[in-house]
C-alpha positions in Angstrom: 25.9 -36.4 -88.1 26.6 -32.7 -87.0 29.9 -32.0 -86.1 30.6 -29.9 -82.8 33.3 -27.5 -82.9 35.5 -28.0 -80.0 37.1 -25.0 -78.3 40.2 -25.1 -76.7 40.8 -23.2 -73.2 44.5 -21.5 -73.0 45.6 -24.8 -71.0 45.0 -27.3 -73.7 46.7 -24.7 -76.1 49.7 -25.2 -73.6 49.6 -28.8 -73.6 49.5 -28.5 -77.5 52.5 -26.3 -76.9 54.8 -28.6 -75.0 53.4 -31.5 -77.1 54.8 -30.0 -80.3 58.4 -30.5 -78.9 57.8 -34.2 -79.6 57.1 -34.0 -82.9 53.6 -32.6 -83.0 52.2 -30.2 -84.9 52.3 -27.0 -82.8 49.2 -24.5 -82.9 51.3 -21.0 -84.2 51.0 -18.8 -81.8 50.1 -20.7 -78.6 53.1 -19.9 -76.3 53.0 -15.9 -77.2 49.1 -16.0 -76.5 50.0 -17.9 -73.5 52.7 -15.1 -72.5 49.6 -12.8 -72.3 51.1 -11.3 -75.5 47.4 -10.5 -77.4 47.0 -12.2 -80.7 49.8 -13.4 -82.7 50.7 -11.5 -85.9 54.0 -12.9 -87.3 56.2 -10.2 -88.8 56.8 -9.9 -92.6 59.5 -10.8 -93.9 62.2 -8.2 -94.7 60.3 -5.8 -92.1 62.8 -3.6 -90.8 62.2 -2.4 -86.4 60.6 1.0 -86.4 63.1 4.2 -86.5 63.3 5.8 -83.3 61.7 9.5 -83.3 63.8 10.4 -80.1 66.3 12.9 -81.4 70.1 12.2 -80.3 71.0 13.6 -77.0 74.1 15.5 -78.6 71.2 17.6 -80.9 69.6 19.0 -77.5 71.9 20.4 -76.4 73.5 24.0 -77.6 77.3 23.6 -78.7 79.9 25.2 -77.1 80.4 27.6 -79.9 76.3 28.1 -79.4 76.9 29.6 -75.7 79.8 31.4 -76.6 78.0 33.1 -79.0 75.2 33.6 -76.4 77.1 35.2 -73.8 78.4 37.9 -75.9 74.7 38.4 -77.3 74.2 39.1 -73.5 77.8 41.4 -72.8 76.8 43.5 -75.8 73.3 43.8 -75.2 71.7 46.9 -74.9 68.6 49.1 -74.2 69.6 51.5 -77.2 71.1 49.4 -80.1 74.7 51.2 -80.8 75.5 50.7 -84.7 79.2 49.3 -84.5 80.6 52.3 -86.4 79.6 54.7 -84.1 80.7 52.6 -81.5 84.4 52.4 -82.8 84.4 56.1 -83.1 83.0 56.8 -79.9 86.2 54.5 -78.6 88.9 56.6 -80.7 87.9 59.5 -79.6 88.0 58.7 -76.2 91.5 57.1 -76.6 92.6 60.3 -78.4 91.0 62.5 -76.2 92.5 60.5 -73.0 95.8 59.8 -74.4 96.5 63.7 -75.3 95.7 64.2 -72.0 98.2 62.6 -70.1 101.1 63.6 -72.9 100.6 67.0 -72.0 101.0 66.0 -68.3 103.7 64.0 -68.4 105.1 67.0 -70.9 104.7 69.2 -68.2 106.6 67.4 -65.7 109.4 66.4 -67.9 110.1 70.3 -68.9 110.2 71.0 -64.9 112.7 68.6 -64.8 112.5 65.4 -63.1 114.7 66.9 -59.0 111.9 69.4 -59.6 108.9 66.9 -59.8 110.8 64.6 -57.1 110.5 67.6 -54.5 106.9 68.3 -55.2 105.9 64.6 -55.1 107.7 64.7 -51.7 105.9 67.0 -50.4 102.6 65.3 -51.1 104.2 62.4 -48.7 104.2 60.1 -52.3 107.2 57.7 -51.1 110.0 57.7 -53.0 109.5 60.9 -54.9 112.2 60.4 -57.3 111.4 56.9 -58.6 107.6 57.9 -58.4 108.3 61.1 -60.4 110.3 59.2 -63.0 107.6 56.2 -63.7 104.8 58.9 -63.4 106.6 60.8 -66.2 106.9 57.0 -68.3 103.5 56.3 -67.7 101.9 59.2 -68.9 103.9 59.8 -72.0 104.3 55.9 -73.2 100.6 54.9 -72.0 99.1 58.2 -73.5 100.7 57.2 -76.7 100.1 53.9 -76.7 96.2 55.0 -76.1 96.1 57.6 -79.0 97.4 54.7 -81.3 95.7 51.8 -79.8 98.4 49.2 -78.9 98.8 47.1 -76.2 95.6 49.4 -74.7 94.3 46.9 -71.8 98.4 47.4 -70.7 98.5 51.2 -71.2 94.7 51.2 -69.7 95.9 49.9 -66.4 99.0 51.4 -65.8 97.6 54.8 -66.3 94.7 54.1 -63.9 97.1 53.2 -61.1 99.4 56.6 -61.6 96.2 58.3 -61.7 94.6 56.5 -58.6 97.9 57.7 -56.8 97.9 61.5 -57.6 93.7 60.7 -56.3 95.1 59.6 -53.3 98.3 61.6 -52.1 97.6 65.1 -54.1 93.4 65.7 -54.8 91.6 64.1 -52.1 92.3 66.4 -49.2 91.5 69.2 -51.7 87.2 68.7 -52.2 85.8 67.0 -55.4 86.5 70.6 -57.5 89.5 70.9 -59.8 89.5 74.7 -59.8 90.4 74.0 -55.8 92.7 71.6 -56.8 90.4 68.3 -56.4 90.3 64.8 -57.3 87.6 65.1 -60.3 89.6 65.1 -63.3 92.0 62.6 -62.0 89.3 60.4 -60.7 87.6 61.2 -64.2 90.6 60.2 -66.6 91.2 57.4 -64.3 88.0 55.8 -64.8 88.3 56.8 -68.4 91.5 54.7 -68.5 90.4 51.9 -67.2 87.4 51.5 -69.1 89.3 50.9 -72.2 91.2 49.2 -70.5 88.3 46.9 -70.5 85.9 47.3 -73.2 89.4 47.5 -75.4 90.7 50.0 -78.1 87.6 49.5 -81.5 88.3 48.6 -84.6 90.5 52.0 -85.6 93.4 50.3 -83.5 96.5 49.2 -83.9 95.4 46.4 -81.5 93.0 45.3 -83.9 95.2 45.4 -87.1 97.6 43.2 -85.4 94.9 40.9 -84.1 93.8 39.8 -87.5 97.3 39.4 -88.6 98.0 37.1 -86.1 94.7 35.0 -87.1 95.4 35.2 -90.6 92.9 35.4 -93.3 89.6 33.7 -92.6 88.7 30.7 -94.4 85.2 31.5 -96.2 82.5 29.6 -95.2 80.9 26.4 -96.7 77.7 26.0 -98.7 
């Protein structure tokens, strides 16, 4: 007698499913196939979920120290690479340079006497010639020194550039750009000069600098 084999739709399989909760054997499998699930391959035991290849969201993103480092890349950037020695130099001369400057002006107006400056400030129209001749004096000796020695430079920078802006205004302007017909281009010129150490700040040949890295301390090398 030849024996037919019977095959099962996905119903009976079901049936055979629910039956199994009685007691029956249940066909392995049934209820995932049912589920639409494909065939049923049971895991292995001790099989551990795959590892996921996304990377965490905290590696994707650049670190603050990462931008920081970024944007001065950018500030420093430049069309003709300046070796940082040369660039240090460049910046003491121009402190020197400056700062000798505006000694020997505020010299000069110290050795005419201070009623003497006053009057000629007054006659500018500068308001309050006296206290005006006495800060300009100040300003031009301290902040020239300060300059030549690099300390406290973005201070010195500043307060230079105003006295300077003033004598712009209330004594060159009128006068044309010249300075042989008494005109606003050196003052305009030192000015700007000031100002942009002001900014950029003094170099490494400063006092600013030495200070700076006593203030930080030694550095603490870094790890393998």
């Amino acid at each position: 007698m030849t024996r037919t084999t019977e095959v099962k739709t996905p119903e009976e399989r079901a049936a055979e499913a629910l039956a199994a909760r009685d007691g029956h054997e249940e066909p392995r499998g049934v209820e995932w196939q049912r589920a639409g699930g494909g065939p049923f391959r049971p895991a292995a035991s001790g099989s551990m979920p795959p590892a996921s290849t996304t990377p965490p969201a905290s590696s994707s993103r650049p670190s603050a120290a990462t931008r920081s480092s970024a944007r001065t890349a950018d500030t420093d950037a430049s069309v003709v690479p300046v070796p940082q020695l040369i660039r240090d130099a460049v910046l003491l001369l121009a402190r020197v340079v400056l700062g000798v400057v505006l000694v020997a002006h505020g010299m000069q107006k110290v050795l005419q006497g201070v009623s003497a400056t006053a009057q000629g400030f007054g006659g500018m129209g500068i308001p309050l010639p006296e206290a005006a001749a006495v800060i300009t004096m100040a300003v031009e000796i301290g902040g020239g020194m300060l300059l030549i020695l690099g300390l406290l430079t973005p201070i010195a920078g500043v307060l230079a550039a105003v006295v300077l802006a003033g004598a712009v205004v209330f004594a060159h302007l009128s006068n044309g750009l010249f300075a042989a017909d008494g005109g606003w281009e050196l003052a305009a010129g030192l000015g700007v000069g000031a100002l942009v150490l002001a900014v950029v700040g003094p170099g490494r040949f400063s006092l600013d600098r030495l200070l700076l890295r006593r203030l930080r301390g030694p550095e603490t090398p870094a790890g393998p």
